[in-house]
N, C-alpha and C positions, 0 to 999 in steps of 0.2 A: 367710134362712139357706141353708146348703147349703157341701157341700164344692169341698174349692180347684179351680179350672180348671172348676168350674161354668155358669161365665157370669154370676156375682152383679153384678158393677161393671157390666155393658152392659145390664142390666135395671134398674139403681137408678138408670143417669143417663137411659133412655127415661121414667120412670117420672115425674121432676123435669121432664123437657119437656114433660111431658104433664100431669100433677098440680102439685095448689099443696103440694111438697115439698121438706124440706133431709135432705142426708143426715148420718147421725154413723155413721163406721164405727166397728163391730164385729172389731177386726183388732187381736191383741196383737202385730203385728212392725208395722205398716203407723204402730203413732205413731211407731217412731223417724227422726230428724232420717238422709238419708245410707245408706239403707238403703231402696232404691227400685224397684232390678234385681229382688234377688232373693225383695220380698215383691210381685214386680207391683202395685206400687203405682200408680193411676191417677195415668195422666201429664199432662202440663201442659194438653193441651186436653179430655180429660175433665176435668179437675177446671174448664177455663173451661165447662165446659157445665152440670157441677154440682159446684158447691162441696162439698167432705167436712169435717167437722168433726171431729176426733181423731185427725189424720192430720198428720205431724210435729212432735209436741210434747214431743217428749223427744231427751234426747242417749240415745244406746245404751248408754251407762255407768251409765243410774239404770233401778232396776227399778219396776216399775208393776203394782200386781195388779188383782183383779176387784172389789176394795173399793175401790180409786181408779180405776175404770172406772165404777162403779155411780156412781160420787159424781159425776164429770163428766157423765155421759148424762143424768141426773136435772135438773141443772141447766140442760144443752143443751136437753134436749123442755121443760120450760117456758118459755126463752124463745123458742123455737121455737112452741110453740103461743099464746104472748102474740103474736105475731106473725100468727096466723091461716093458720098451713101445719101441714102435720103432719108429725112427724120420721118420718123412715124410717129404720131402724138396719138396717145390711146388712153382712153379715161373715160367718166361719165362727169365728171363737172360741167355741165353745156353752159354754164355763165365764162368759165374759164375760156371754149373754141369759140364764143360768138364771140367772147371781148379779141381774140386775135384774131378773128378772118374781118370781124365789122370793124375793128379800132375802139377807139374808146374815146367819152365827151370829154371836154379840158373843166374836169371838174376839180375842185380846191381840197387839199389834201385834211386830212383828221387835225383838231383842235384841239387838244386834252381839257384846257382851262370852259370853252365852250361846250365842249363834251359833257364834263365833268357837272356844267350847269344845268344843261337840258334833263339830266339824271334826276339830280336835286330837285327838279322842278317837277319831273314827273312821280318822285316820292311824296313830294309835297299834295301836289293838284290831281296825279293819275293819270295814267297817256290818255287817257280820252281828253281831257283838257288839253294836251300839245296834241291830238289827231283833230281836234276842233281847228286849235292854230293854222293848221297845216291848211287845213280846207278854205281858210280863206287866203292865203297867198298862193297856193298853189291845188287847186282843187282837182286837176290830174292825176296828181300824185296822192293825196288823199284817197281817191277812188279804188286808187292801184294797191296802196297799202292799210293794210290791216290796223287798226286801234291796239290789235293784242300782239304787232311783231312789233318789238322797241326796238331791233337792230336797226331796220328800214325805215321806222318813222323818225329816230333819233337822227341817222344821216339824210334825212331828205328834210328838218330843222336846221340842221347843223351849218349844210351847206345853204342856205338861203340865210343864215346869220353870219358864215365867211363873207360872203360874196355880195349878198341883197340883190340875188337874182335866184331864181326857184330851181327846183330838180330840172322840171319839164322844160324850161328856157335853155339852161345850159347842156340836156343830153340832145336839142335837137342840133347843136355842130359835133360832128365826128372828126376826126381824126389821124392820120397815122392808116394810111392804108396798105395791106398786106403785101410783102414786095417778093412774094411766091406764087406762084400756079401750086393750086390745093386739090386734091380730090377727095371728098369726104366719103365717109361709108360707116354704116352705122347695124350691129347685131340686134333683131327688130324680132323678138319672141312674136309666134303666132300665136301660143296659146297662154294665155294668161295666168292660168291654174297651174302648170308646168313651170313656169317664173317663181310663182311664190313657194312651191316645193320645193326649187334650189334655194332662196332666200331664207326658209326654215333650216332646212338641212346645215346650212352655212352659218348659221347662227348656231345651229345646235356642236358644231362642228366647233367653232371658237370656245365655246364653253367648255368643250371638252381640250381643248389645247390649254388655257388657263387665262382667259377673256378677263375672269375677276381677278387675280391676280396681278397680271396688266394694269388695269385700272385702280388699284389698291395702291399699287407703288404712285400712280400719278396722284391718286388723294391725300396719301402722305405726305406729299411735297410739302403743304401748307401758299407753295404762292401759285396755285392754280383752281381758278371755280368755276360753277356751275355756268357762268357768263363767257368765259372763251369760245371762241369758233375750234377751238381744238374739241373740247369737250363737249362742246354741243353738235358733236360728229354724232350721226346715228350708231343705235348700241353703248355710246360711250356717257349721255346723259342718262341715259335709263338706268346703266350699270354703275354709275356713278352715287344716281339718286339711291338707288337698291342697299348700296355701301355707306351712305349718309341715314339710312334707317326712314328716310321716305317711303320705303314701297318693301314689300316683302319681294322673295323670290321667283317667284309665280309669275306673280304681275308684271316684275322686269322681264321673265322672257319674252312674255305677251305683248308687253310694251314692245321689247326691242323687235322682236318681229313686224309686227304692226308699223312701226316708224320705218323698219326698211322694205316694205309694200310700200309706203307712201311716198317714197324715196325714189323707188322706181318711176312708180305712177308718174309724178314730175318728170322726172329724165324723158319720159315714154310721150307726154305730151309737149313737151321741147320735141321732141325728132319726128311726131306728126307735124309740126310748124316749120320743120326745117326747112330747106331750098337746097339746091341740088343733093341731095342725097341719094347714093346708092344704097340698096338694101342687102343684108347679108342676114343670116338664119343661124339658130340660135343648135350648137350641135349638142345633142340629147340620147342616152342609153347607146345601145349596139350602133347605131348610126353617127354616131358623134364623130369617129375619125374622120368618117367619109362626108361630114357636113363640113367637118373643118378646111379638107383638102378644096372642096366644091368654093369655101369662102376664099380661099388663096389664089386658085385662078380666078373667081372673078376678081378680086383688085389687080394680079399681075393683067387679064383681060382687057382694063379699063385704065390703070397708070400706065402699060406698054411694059 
């Protein structure tokens, strides 16, 4: 684990050269098909060095949650370990590792016609009016979520008009417990100012591969918008918005920057909260080889 512009993907393919291991990323923008640039997706010769598994398997137009993430991983590590290697899952989605190491609640799957309502309803009336709603059935979840994120408020209505029982009722049964011995470890930047210099750099680095181009073919689609969980990948709304004449060119860099600082920032407060976590360090300038090697024994150190 560890946040973006970490170094995860150059430690998980040393890791496969060195160990009898397959990887399955951990990367909710990295499954879709065409979408490469701007989730630095490893490229053609990493991936011949080490194959990833959950890595282009979708079109950008169907969405994919942590329940049909858990359901593919699950399936990958065993035939992965029927094979006599061990999976290594490497990513920064931590919605993605908590939902497979914790399980996940028996909550009611998406409703289009109900969906489709709550939308209407918040054109009509304004999410504060359905964040009002929410506060009185369920006033946990209210707390938890924001009046201005509609994805979270929309599903924490949705499922209390499936079911008539609230978010916080049905996430306290879990589920499906991991049927692996895990050891987690996680690329933990000391210095913060150094993080967001690779996260510029990386950006400025996509731009110059052809970031907007990418995105120009996806805006030409016509059946994909600004509401997808594809597009509303960091880099990818900003660059999107910039190409829809929202926002000049400036401001998308700034923007996109900006979003993948805060992108981090999350990840980085996930793995302050984590439980058992090993720490690993983040390899930087002249020292990089030798930080990367340093991170390979300790997990071989600590898996055996």
């Amino acid at each position: 684990m560890g946040p973006t512009a970490s170094g995860k993907t150059e430690l998980a393919i040393r890791m496969v050269e060195q160990h009898n291991c397959e990887i399955i990323s951990v990367d909710s923008a990295l499954i879709y098909r065409g979408m490469d640039i701007g989730t630095a997706k490893p490229n053609s010769d990493e991936q011949a060095r080490a194959p990833h598994h959950l890595i282009d398997i979708l079109d950008p137009a169907v969405a994919y949650s942590a329940a049909d993430f858990r359901r593919d991983a699950l399936v990958l590590m065993a035939e992965i370990v029927a094979r006599g290697k061990t999976p290594l899952l490497v990513g920064g989605t931590m919605l993605y590792f908590k939902a497979l190491i914790d399980g996940l609640s028996p909550l009611p799957g998406a409703d289009p016609l109900i969906r489709a309502e709550i939308e209407a309803q918040a054109d009509e009336l304004g999410w504060q009016y359905l964040h009002d709603q929410l506060a009185e059935f369920d006033p946990v979840s209210a707390k938890r979520i924001h009046p201005n994120d509609p994805q979270r408020l929309s599903r924490a209505i949705e499922v209390y008009r499936i079911s008539g029982k609230s978010l916080t009722e049905l996430t306290k049964t879990i589920d499906n417990e991991l049927p692996f011995d895990v050891a987690q470890f996680a690329i933990y930047p000391e210095d913060r100012a150094v993080l967001h210099q690779r996260i510029e750099a990386r950006f400025q680095q996509m731009l110059e591969l052809g970031f907007e181009q990418e995105v120009k073919a996806l805006y030409d689609r016509n059946d994909l918008n600004v509401n997808l969980p594809s597009i509303r990948c960091v880099g990818y709304r900003q660059m999107w918005e910039y190409i829809d004449g929202t926002m000049d060119y400036d401001e998308m860099v700034f923007r996109g920057i900006v979003a993948t600082r805060q992108l981090a920032k999350r990840q980085m407060t996930w793995l302050r909260s984590w439980n058992d976590l090993n720490r690993l360090y983040t390899p930087i300038g002249d020292s990089g080889e030798e930080t990367l090697q340093q991170n390979i024994d300790s997990i071989r150190n600590i898996v055996g």
